[in-house]
N, C-alpha and C positions, 0 to 999 in steps of 0.2 A: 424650795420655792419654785412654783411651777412658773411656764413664759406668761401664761395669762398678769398672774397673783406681778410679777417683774415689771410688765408692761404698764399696771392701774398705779404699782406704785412710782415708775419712774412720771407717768401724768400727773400724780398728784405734788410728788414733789415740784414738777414743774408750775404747777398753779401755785402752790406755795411759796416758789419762787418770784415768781412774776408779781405777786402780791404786795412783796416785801420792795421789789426792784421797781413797781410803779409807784410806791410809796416815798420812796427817797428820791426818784425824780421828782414827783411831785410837791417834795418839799425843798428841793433847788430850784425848781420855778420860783415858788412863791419868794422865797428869800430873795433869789435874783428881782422880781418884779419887785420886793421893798427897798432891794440897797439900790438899784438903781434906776431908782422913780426920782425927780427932781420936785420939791426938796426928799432927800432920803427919809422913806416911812422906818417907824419901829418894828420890828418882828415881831406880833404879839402873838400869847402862849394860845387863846383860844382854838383859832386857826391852824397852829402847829396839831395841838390834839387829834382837831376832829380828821384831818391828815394823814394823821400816825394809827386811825382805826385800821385803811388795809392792811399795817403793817402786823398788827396785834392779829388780826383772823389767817393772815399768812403764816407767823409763828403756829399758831395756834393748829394750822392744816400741816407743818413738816411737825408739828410734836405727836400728832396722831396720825401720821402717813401709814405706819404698817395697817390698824384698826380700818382706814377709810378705805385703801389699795384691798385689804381683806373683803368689806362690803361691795365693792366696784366688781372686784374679782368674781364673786357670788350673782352680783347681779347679771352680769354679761353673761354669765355661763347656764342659766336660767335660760 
């Protein structure tokens, strides 16, 4: 693996990361904003979902890091 092909995939993982990591802050907010709002709200499931979408395309970006860091790779060196 060349330093280019190293480089696109160490960025990708890191968006992938960050994907997952602002998702789960995001969903300590909201929880924190339900448990402690007066009177304490319910956590409902809706909100958690639509939440946990960054989470799924962050997975989804480390499960094909090699394929994407490959096309980045290609593209840059174009």
């Amino acid at each position: 693996m060349d330093p280019s092909q190293r480089g696109a995939l160490l960025l990708v993982w890191l968006v992938g990361g960050l994907f997952v990591v602002a998702t789960i802050l995001g969903l300590g907010l909201y929880w924190a904003k339900c448990a402690f709002s007066q009177p304490p709200l319910p956590v409902q499931i809706l909100p958690c979902l639509l939440r946990l979408i960054p989470a799924a395309i962050g997975i989804g970006i480390l499960v094909k890091a090699r394929a994407l860091a490959e096309w980045i790779s290609n593209i840059l060196d174009q």
